[in-house]
ZAZATOR-235653 format. One line per field, with one value per residue (C-alpha): residue number from 1; residue in one letter; x negated, y negated, z negated. Coordinates in steps of 0.001 Angstrom, whole numbers, plus 500000, padded with zeros to 6 digits. Layout:
N
resi: [NUM, ...] $
resn: [a, ...] $
u: [X, ...] $
v: [Y, ...] $
w: [Z, ...] $
# end
This chain:
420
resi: [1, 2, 3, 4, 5, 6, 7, 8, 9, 10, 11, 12, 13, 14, 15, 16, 17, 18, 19, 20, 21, 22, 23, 24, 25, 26, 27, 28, 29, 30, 31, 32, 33, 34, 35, 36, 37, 38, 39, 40, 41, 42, 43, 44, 45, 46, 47, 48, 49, 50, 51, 52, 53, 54, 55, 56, 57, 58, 59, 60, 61, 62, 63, 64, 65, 66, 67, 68, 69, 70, 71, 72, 73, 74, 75, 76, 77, 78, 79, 80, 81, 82, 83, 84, 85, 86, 87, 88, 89, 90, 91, 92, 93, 94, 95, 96, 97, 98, 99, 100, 101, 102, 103, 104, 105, 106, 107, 108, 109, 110, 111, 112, 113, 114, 115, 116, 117, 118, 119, 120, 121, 122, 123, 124, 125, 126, 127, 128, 129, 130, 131, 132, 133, 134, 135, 136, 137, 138, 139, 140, 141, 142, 143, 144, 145, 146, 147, 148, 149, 150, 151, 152, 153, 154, 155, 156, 157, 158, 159, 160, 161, 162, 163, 164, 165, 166, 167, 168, 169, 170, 171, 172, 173, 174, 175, 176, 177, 178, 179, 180, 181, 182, 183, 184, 185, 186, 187, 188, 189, 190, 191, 192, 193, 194, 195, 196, 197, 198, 199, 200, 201, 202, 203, 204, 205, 206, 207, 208, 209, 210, 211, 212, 213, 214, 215, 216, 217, 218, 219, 220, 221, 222, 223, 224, 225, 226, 227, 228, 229, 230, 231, 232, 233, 234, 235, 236, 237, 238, 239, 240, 241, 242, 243, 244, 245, 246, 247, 248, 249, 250, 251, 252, 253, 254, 255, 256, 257, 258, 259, 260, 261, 262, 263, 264, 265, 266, 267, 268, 269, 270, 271, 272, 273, 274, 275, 276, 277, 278, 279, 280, 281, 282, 283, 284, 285, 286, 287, 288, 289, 290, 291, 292, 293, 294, 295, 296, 297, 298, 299, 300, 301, 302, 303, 304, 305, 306, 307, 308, 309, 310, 311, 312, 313, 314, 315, 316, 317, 318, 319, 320, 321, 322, 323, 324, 325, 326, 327, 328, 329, 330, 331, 332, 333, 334, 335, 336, 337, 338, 339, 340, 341, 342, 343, 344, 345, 346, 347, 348, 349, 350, 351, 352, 353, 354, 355, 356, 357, 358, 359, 360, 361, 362, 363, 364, 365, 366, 367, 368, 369, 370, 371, 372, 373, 374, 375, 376, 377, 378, 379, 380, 381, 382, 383, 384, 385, 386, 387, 388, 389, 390, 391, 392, 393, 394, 395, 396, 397, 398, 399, 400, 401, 402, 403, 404, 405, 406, 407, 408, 409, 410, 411, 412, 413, 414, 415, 416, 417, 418, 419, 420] $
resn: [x, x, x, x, x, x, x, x, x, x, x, x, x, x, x, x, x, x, x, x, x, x, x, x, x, x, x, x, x, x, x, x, x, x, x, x, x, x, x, x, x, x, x, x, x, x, x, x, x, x, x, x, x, x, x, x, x, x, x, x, x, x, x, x, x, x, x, x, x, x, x, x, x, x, x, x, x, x, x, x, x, x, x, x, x, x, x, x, x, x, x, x, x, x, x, x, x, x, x, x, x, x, x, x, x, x, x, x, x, x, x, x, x, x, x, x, x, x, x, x, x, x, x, x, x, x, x, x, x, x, x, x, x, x, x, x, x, x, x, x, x, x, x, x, x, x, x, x, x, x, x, x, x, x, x, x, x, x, x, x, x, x, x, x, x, x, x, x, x, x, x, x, x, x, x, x, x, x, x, x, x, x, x, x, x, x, x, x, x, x, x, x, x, x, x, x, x, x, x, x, x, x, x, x, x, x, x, x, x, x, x, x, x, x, x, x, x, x, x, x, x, x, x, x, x, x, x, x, x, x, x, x, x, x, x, x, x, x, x, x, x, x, x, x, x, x, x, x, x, x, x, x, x, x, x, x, x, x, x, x, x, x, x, x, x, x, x, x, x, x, x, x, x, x, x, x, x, x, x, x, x, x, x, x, x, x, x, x, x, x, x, x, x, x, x, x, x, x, x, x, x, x, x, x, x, x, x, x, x, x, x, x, x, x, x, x, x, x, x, x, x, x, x, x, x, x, x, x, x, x, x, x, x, x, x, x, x, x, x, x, x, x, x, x, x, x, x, x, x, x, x, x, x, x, x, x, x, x, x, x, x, x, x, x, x, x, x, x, x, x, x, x, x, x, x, x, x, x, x, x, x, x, x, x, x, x, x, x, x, x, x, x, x, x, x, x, x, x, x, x, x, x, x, x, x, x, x, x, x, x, x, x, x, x, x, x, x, x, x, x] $
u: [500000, 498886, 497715, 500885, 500995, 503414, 503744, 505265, 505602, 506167, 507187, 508921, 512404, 511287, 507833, 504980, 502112, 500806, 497289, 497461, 498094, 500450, 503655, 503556, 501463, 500441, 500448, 498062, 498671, 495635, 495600, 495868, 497985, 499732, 503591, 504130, 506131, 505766, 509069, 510100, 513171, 513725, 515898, 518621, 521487, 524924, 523337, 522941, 526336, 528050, 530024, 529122, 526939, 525346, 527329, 530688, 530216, 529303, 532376, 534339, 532573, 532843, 536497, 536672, 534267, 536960, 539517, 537920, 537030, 540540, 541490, 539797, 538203, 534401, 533959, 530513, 528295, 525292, 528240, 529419, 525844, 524943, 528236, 526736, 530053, 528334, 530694, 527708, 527682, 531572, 530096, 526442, 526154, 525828, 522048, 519544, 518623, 515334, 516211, 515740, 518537, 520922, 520626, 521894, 524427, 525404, 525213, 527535, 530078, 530471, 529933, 528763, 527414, 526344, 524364, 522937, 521114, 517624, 514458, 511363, 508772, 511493, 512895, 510325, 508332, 511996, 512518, 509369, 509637, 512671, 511320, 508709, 510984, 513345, 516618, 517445, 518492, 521638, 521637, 524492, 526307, 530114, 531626, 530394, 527391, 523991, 521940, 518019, 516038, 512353, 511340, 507418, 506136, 502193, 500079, 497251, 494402, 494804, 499169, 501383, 504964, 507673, 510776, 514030, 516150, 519814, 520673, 524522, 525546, 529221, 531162, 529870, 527399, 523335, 520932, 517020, 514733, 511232, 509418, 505931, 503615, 500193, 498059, 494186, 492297, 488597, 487518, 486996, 490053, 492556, 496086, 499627, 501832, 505540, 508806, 512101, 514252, 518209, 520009, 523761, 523980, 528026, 530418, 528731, 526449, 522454, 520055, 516501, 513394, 509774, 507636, 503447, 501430, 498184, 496837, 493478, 490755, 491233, 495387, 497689, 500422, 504100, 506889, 510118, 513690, 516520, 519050, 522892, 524216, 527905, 529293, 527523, 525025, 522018, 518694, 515115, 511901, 508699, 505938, 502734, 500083, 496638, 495150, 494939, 492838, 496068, 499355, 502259, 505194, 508056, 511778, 514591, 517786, 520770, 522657, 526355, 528175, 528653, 526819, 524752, 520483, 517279, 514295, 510628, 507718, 504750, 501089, 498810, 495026, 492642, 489175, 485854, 487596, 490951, 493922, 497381, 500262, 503402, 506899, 509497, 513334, 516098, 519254, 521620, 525100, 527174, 528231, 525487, 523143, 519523, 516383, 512740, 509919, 506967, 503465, 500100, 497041, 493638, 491195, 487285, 485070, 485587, 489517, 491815, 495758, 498408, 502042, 504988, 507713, 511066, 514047, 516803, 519344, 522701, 525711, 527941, 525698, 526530, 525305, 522640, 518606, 515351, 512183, 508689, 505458, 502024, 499164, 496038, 492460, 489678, 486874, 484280, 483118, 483793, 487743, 490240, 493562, 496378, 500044, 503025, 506001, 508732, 512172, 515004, 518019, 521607, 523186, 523507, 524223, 521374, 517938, 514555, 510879, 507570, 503926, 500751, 498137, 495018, 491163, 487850, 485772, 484114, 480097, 480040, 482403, 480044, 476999, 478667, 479425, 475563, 474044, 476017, 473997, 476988, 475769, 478450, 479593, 480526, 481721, 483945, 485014, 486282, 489090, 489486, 489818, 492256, 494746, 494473, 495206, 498326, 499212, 498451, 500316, 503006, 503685, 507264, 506424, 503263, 502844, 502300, 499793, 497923, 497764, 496505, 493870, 492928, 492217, 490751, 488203, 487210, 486731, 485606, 482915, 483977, 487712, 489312, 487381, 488523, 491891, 492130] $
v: [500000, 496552, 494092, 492152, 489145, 488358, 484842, 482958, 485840, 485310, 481315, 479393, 478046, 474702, 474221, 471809, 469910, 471650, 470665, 473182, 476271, 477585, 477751, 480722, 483638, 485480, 489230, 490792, 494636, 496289, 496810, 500667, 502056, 504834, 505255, 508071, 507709, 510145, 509351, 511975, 511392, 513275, 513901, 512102, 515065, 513188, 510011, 510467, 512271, 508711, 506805, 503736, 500606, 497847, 495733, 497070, 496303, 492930, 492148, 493245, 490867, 488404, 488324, 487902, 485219, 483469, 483807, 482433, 479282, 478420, 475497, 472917, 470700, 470012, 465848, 465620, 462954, 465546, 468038, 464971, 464188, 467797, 467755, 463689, 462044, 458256, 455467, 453392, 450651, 451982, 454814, 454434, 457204, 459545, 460343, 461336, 464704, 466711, 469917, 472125, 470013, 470172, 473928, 474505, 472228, 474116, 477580, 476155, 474718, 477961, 480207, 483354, 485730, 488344, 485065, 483767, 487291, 487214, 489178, 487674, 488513, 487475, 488397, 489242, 491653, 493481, 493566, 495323, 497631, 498894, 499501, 501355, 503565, 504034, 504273, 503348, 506006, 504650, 505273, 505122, 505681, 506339, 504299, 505577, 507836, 508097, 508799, 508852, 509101, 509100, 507796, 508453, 506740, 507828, 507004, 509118, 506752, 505541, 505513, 503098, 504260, 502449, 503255, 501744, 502014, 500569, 500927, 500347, 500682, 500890, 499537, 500436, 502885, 503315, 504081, 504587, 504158, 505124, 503703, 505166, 503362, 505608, 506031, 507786, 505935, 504701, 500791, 501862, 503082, 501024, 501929, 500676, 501129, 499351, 499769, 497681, 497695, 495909, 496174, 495852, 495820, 496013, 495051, 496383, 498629, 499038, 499460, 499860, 499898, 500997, 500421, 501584, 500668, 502596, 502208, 502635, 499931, 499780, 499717, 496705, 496852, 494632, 496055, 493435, 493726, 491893, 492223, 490855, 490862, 491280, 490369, 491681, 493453, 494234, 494918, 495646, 495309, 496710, 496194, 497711, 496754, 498148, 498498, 497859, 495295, 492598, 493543, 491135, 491862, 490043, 489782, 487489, 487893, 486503, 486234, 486013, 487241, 485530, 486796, 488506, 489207, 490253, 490583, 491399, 492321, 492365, 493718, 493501, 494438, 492461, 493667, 493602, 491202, 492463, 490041, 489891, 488015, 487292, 485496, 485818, 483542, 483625, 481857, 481709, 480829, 482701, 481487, 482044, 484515, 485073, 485941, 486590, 487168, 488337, 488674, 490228, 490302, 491370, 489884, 490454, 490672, 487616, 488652, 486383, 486400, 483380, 484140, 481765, 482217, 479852, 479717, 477940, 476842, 475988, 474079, 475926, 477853, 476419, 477801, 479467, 480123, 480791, 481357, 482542, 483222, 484516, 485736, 485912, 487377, 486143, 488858, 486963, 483984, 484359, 484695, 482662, 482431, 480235, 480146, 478169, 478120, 476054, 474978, 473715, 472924, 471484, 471822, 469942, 472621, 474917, 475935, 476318, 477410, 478009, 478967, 480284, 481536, 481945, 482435, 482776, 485922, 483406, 483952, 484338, 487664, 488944, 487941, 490018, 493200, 492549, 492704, 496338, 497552, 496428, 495125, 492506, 494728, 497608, 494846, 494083, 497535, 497539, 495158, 497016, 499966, 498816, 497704, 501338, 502767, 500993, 501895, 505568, 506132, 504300, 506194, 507198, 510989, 513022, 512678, 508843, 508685, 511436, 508651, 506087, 508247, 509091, 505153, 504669, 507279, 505124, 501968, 502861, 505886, 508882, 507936, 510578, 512276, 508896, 509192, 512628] $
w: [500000, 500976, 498327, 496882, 494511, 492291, 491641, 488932, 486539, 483241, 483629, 480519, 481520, 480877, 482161, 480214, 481745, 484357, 483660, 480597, 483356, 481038, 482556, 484648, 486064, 489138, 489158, 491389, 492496, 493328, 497396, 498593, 495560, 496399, 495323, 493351, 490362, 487057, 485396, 483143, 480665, 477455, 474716, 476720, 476301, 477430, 477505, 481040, 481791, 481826, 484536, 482395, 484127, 483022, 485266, 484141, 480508, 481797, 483518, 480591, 478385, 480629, 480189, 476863, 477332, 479598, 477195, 474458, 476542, 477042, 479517, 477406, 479379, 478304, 479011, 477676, 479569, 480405, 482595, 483906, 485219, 486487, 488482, 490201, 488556, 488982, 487100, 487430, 484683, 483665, 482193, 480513, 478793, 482035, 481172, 484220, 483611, 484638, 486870, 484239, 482306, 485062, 485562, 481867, 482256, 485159, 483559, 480738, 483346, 485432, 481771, 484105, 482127, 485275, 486634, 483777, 483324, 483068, 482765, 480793, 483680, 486483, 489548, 491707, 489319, 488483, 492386, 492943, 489604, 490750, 494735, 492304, 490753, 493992, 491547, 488176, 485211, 483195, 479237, 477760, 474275, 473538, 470843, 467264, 469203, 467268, 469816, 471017, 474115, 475209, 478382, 479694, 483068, 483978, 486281, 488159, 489653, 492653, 492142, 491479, 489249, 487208, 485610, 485914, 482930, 482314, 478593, 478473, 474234, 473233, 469852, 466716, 468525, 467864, 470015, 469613, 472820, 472973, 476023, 476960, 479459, 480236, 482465, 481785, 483700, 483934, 484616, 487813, 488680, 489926, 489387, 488512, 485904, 484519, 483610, 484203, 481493, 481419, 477607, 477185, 473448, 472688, 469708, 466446, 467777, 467085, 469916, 469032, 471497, 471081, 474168, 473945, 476472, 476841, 480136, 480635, 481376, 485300, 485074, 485914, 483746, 484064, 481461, 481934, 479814, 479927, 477395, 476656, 472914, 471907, 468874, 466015, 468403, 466672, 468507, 467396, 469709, 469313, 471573, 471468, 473952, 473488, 476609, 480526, 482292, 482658, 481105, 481615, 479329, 479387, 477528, 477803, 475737, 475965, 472627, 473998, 471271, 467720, 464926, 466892, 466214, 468060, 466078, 467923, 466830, 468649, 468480, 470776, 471042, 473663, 474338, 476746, 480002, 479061, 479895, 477843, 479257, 477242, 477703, 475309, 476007, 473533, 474336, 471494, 472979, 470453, 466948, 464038, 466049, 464998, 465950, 464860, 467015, 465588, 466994, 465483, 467473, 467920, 470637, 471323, 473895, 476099, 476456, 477033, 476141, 476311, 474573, 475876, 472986, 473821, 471630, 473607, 470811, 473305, 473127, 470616, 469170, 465851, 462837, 464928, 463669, 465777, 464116, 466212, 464564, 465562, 464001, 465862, 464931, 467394, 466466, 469190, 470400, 473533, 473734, 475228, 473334, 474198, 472068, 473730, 470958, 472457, 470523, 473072, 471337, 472423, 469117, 465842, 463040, 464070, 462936, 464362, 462784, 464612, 463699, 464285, 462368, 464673, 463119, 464096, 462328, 459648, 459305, 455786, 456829, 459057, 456922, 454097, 456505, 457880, 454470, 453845, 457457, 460337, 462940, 465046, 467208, 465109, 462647, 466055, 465972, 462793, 463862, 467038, 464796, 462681, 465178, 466808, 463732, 462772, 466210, 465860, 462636, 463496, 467074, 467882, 468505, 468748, 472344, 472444, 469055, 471564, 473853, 471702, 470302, 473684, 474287, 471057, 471688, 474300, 472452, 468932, 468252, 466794, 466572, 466359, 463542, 461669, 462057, 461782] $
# end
């Protein structure tokens, strides 16, 4: 396969200075790949014996929406605007309004939940990730289910393979999802790995997704979700992103329903020229929704990683609260870290919190580990280490801590002996 870019991955909905080459990303696909996907979906049971879709529970949400709207008509100035009403000095409080201003304003005029859908990578990564996968598997629960499912995408060198995964979850039903990226491959072997992931999360019910990504040094990695809260929809995200010489995960949620919640958590491990690419959107449109995103890292080597995390506090999203924070561990000298927390908000009776904790290895640290015989780099590993670890331990099933060990072995010495 020829060599294909993907440009403006990973961009914030409302862009900063450009200067700061922060707003977006390209994602290059290594020339001569290959398609072959490994795909290979377990645990599923009935999951899979469904005449559910993702697009179906939309539309039924989407008339509920309608109803609750009414045939109220919204006057505020900023609509006005958006739609070019101009009463010129009879109106002054028509404001001028950027484009990403008038697109909002749009989305709230035309309330379309199917079009306001979103994935955090975009577009043009999910159109390719699903070309990848050549069809897309539909999860999904019947009201009051418990239910899990593992999915595992790998990647031989010299392939490219992605999943496509629809996660549909009815009323009051739970559902866990364990996403496994791999692929065992040297620096110098190129290869291509992802998975494309859309989340209908319904009335009540509990979804909860694990994604570990432990592609090897010479892998290109892109995992994307998009995912649509009901009312008191609870979801919980864990990603886990350890290896791969540029990763770009993205997420964008879209918290519809009142009372609903997302809460992420993050950790991520950078090392030698590795490169970690991030974008996280949360739109709260529903009444007193939540969420939490969470983010612990590791980088060495001369790495580099940038994290876009945008809570978009709407119009009625009263009573709503966003809160983002990062922690960040620079282990060397030579790594490039960049956080972009970003707060929109359209709404009065709402919160919003952001921070980042980001350090430098401190030389009285390292003069204490040199004075017990470390040397920097295996004080280095020792973060590395630690990170793999948690990661190991903390693995959704057997299979997948096999994978991280695998990787560790290949950053740390005698790994595996540790661990075990």
């Amino acid at each position: 396969m020829d060599a294909l870019v993907i440009k403006k991955a990973n961009a914030m909905p409302a862009p900063t200075w450009s200067w700061l080459k922060m707003n977006e990303t390209k994602v290059a696909v290594p020339a001569g790949l290959e398609r072959d996907c490994q795909v290979v979906i377990e645990n599923a049971g009935d999951l899979l014996e469904t005449h559910a879709s993702f697009e179906g529970a939309v539309e039924k949400l989407q008339q509920r929406v309608d109803a609750r709207r009414g045939d109220d008509a919204d006057t505020r100035a900023i609509l006005r605007a958006a739609q070019g009403h101009d009463a010129g000095a009879s109106d002054l409080d028509t404001p001028a309004l950027s484009s990403y201003e008038k697109k909002v304003a749009l989305s709230q005029i035309a309330g379309d939940v199917a079009a306001d859908f979103e994935t955090g990578v975009g577009r043009d990564a999910r159109a390719y990730l699903n070309f990848l996968a050549g069809g897309t598997a539909v999860l999904a629960t019947e009201p009051g289910d418990e239910a899990s499912a593992t999915v595992r995408v790998s990647a031989r060198p010299g392939t490219s393979s992605s999943a496509s995964i629809d996660v549909v979850a009815a009323e009051d039903s739970e559902l866990d999802l364990a996403i496994s990226i791999d692929a065992a491959c040297g620096a110098d072997q190129a290869a291509f790995a992802g998975s494309a992931l859309r989340v209908f999360a319904g009335e009540r019910s509990r979804v909860n997704v694990t994604v570990y990504l432990t592609c090897g040094a010479g892998v290109t990695c892109v995992e994307d979700s998009g995912f649509i809260l009901d009312d008191d929809a609870r979801v919980t995200v864990r990603h886990v992103v350890l290896d791969g010489s540029f990763t770009a995960t993205g997420l964008a949620a879209d918290l519809r329903g009142d009372r609903s919640r997302i809460d992420i958590d993050t950790s991520y491990l950078g090392a030698g020229a590795d490169e970690r690419d991030f974008n996280y959107i949360v739109r709260h449109r529903g009444k007193k929704t939540e969420c939490n995103l969470d983010a612990n890292g590791v980088l060495t080597g001369t790495s580099k990683k940038i994290l876009r995390g945008t809570i978009d506090l709407m119009h009625g999203a009263k009573g709503a609260q966003g809160n983002e924070r990062e922690t960040v561990l620079l282990a060397n000298k030579g790594v490039d870290n960049k956080t972009v927390p970003m707060i929109l908000c359209d709404e009065d009776d709402v919160a919003g919190n952001h921070g980042a904790t980001i350090g430098h290895v401190r030389p009285e640290q390292l003069f204490y580990m040199g004075c017990r015989g470390l040397s920097e780099k295996q004080a280095e590993e020792l973060f590395i280490s630690a990170k793999l670890e948690d990661a190991a331990i903390t693995a959704p099933d057997e299979q997948m801590r096999d994978n991280v060990v695998r990787l560790a072995s290949t950053l740390v010495d005698n790994f595996e002996e540790e661990i075990a």
